[in-house]
C-alpha positions in Angstrom: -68.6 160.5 96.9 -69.1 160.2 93.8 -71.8 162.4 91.5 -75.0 160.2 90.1 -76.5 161.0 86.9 -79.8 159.7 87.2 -81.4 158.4 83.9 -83.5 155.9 85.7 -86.7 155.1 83.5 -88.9 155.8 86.8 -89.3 156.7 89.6 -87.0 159.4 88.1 -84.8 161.6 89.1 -86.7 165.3 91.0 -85.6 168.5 90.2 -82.8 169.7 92.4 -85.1 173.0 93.6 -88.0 170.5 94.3 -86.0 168.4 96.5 -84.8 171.0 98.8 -88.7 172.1 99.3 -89.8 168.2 99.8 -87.1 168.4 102.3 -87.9 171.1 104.3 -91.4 170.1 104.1 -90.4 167.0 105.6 -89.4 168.7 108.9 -92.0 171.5 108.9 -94.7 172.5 106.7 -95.2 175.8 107.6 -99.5 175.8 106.7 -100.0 173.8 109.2 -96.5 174.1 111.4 -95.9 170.7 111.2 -94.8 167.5 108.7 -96.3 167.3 105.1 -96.3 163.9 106.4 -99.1 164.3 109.0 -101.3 166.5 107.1 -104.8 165.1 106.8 -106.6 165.0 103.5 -109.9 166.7 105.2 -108.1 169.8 105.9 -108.4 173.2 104.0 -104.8 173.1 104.0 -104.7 170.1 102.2 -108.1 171.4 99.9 -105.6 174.3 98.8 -102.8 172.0 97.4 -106.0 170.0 95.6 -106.9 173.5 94.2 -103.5 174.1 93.2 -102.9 170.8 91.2 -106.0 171.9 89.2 -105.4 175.0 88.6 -101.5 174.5 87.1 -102.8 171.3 85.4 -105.6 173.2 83.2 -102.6 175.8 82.6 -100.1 173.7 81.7 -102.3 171.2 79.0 -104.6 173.7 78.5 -108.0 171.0 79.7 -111.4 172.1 78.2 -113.9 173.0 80.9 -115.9 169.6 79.9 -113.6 167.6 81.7 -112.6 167.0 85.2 -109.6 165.8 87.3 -109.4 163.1 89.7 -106.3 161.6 91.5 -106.0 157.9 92.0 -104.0 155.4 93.6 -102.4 152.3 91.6 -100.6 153.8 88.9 -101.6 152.4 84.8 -101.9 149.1 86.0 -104.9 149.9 88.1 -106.1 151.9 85.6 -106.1 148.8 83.2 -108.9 147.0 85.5 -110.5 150.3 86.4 -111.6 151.9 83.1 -113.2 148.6 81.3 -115.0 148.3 84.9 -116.7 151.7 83.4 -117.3 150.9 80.0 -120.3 149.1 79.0 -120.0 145.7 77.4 -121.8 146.4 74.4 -119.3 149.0 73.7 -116.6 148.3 70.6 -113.1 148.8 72.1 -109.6 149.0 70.4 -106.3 148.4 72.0 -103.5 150.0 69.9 -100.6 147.5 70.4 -97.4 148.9 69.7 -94.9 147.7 72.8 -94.6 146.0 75.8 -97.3 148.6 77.5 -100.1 148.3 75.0 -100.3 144.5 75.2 -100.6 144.6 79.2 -103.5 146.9 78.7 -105.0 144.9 75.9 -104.5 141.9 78.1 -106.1 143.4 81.0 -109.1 145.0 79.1 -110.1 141.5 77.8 -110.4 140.4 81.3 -113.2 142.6 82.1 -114.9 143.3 78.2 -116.0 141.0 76.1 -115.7 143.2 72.7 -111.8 144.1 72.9 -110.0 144.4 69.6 -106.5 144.2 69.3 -104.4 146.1 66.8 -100.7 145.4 66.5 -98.2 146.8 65.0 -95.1 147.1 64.9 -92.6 150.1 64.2 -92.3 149.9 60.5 -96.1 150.1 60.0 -97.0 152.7 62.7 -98.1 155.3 60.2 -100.7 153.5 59.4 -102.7 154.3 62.8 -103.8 157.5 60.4 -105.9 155.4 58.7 -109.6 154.6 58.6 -109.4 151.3 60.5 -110.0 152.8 64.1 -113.2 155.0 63.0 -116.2 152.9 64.2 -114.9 152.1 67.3 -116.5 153.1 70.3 -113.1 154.1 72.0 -109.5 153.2 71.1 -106.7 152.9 73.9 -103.6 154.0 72.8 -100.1 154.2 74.9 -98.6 157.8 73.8 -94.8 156.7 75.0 -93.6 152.7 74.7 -90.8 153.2 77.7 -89.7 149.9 76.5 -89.2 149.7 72.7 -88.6 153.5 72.6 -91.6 154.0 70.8 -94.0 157.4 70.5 -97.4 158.6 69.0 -97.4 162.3 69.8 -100.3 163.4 67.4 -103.7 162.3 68.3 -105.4 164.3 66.2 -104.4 162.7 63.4 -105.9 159.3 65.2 -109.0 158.7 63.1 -111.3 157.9 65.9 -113.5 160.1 68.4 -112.6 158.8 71.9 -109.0 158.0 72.7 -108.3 156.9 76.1 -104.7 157.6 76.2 -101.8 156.3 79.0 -99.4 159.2 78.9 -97.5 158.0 82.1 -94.2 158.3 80.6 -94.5 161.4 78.8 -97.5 163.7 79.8 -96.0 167.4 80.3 -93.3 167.1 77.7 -95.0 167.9 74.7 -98.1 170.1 73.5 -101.4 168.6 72.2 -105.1 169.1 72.4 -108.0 167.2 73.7 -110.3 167.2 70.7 -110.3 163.7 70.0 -109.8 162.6 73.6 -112.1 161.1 76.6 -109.9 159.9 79.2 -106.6 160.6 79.6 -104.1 159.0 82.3 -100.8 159.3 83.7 -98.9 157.7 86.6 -96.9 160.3 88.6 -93.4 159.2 88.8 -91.8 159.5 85.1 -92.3 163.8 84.7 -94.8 164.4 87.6 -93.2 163.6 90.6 -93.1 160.2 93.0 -94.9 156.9 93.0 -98.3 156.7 94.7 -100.8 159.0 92.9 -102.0 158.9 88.8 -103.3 162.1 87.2 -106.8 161.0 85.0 -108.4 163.4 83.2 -111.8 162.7 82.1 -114.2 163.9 79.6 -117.8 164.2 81.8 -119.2 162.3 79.0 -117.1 159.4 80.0 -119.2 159.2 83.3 -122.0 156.2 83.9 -123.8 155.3 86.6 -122.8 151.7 87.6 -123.3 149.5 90.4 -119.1 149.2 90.8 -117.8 148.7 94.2 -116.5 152.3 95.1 -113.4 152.7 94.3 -114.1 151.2 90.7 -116.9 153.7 90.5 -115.9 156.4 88.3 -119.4 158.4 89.0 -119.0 158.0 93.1 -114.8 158.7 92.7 -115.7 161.9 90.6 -118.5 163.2 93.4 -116.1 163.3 95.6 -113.2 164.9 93.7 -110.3 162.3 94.6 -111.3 162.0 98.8 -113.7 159.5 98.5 -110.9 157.3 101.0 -107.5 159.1 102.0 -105.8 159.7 99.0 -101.4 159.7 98.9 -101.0 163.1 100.4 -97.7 163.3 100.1 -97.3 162.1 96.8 -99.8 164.7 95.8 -98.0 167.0 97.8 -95.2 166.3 95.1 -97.1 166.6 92.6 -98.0 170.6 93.6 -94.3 171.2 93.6 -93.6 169.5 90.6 -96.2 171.2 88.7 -95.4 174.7 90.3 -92.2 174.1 89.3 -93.5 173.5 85.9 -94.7 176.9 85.8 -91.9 178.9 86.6 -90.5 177.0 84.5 -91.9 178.1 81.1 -94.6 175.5 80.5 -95.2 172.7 78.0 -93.1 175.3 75.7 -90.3 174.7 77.4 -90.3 171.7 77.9 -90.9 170.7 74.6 -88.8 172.3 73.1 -86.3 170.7 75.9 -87.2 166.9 74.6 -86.6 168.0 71.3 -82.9 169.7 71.5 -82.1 166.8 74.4 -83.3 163.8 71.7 -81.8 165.1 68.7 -78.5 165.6 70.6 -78.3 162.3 70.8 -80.2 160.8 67.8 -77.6 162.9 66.0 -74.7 161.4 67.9 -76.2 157.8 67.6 -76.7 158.4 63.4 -72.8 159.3 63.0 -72.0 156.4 64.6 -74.4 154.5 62.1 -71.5 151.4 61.8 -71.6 150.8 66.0 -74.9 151.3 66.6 -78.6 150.1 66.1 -81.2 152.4 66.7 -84.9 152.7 65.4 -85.5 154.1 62.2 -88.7 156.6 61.4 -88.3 159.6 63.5 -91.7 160.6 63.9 -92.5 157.6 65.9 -89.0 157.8 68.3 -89.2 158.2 72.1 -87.9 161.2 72.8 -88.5 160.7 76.6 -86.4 157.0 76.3 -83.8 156.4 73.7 -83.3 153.0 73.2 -79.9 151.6 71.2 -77.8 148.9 71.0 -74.3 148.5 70.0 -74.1 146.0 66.6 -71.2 144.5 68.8 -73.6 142.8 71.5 -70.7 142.2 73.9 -70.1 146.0 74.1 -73.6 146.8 75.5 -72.5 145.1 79.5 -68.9 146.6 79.0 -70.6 150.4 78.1 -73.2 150.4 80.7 -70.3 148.9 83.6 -68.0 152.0 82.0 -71.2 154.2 82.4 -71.9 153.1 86.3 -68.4 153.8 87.3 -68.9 157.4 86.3 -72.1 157.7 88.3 -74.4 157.6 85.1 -76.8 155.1 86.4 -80.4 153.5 84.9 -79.5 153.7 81.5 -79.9 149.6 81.3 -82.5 148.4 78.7 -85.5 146.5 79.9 -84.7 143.1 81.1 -87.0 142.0 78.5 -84.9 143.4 75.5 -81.4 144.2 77.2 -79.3 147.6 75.2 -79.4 150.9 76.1 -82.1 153.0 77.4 -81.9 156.4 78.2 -84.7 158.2 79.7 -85.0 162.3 78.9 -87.9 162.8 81.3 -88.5 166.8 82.1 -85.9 166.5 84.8 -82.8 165.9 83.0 -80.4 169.1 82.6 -78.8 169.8 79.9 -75.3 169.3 81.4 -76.7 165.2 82.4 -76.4 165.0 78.5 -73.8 166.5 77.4 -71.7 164.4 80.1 -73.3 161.2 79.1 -72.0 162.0 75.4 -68.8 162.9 76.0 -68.4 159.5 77.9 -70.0 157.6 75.2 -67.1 158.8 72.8 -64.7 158.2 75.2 -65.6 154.9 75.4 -65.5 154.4 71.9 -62.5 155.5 71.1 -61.3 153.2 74.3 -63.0 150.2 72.3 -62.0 151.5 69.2 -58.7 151.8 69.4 
């Protein structure tokens, strides 16, 4: 059988050491001598992997005590109908626009608020989201990591406005920043945190109104009952624990980080020397290091390169349907050998095309 070298864009590939524990969970959870699959939420069993979560999440981003953490169901897209259901109409918001993501939310957060500005821009003018024009909003949305276009705003500091409400599903855990300008922060589970079925939010208690919401858009009753108001995805959070233990031992958002970095520029590098083959986005602050996006100048080589690729067991490097190329996700999974194989075989199959 042959190897796979998972580079799928989510769900995404788990840690090999996290598997074998999901595995053997599978047949016996040893807290309560049974499946992980039959634990019930209302158990102090269940309250101690809750704990857990908490505990390594405040570690690992360093969260001020003034906010809280609640796990939801529905991944970002809930989120999109969720948050302008807790944001009072008279309230100015800004949706930053920068790829395929940021529309979606602005899209959905007109829906629901009346008083939803939309700020596009594309990838040669992103430096200008340091500039004044974001200041007198009551809150600006902003998607940290474009998985489509490749895209990536990693310093929100620098974001001149007071409350960002930030999706970080695609690259929360991979990089260090603070919360100073930050109210609400979200991330589905299944790019660097583990599997489908529960989003990590992180919320500035100053984000919290009273509404009249049916419950589970109620931010005030969801928070009350610290993610049980219904039965949450247990074993999706169960993931999650692991995934975030493993974290830890790890070496933190320091390794990690530094990780993305030496795993992007590898191939950003390759990609540059190969400036005559390839297409691939231009200002380096602003590229994904969590999905490298290219295309070969030669548009027939981009089905030929990812057929080559499949054959070898490198699979979900395929761009978006909506844009086609090349996408290849680093999320904090991939090893370092994942790389290094997938650029050998890209310059073997150059100098097969090349010849």
């Amino acid at each position: 059988m042959i190897k796979l070298y998972n580079f799928n864009p989510g769900p995404s590939k788990i840690p090999e050491e996290v598997l074998h524990k999901i595995s053997k969970a599978i047949r016996n959870y040893e807290p309560i001598n049974s499946s992980i699959l039959e634990i019930t939420h209302r158990s102090s069993e269940f309250a101690k992997i809750l704990e857990n979560i908490e505990k390594n999440m405040i570690y690992l981003l360093n969260v001020p005590k003034e906010f809280q953490l609640l796990l939801l169901q529905g991944g970002a897209t809930f989120q999109n109908a969720f948050i302008p259901h807790n944001i009072s109409n008279n309230k100015k918001i800004g949706c930053l626009v920068n790829g395929h993501w940021g529309l979606k939310t602005y899209m959905d957060f007109s829906k629901v608020l009346d008083n939803v500005d939309k700020f596009e821009i594309d990838f040669e003018l992103l430096d200008t989201i340091y500039d004044d024009k974001f200041s007198k909003l009551n809150y600006l949305h902003v998607t940290s990591n474009e998985t489509i276009d490749g895209i990536q705003i990693r310093n929100f500091s620098k974001i001149k406005n007071s409350n960002l409400i930030v999706d970080m599903s695609s690259d929360i855990g991979s990089y260090k920043f603070n919360f100073d300008n930050i109210s609400y922060l979200y991330a589905g589970a299944q790019k660097n945190l583990g599997i489908p079925g529960v989003t990590m939010t992180i919320i500035n208690k100053d984000f919290i109104v009273e509404n009249n919401n049916p419950s589970y858009l109620n931010l005030n009753e969801l928070m009350k009952n610290k993610s049980l108001l219904n039965t949450p995805s247990t074993f999706s959070i169960y993931v999650l624990d692991l995934i975030l233990e493993w974290m830890v031992d790890m070496g933190g958002i320091d390794y990690f980080e530094n990780k993305s970095i030496q795993q992007s520029n590898l191939i950003y590098d390759f990609l540059e020397s190969y400036r005559d083959i390839f297409l691939v986005l231009e200002k380096s602050e602003f590229r994904s290091r969590s999905n490298i996006t290219f295309n070969f100048r030669n548009k027939d080589l981009n089905n030929k390169f990812l057929e080559y690729s499949k054959e070898l067991g490198i699979v979900g490097i395929n761009g978006h349907r909506s844009v086609g190329g090349v996408r290849v996700s680093l999320y904090n999974s991939i090893t370092d050998d994942m790389v290094n194989f997938l650029l050998e075989n890209i310059e073997k199959f150059l100098v097969q095309v090349l010849k």
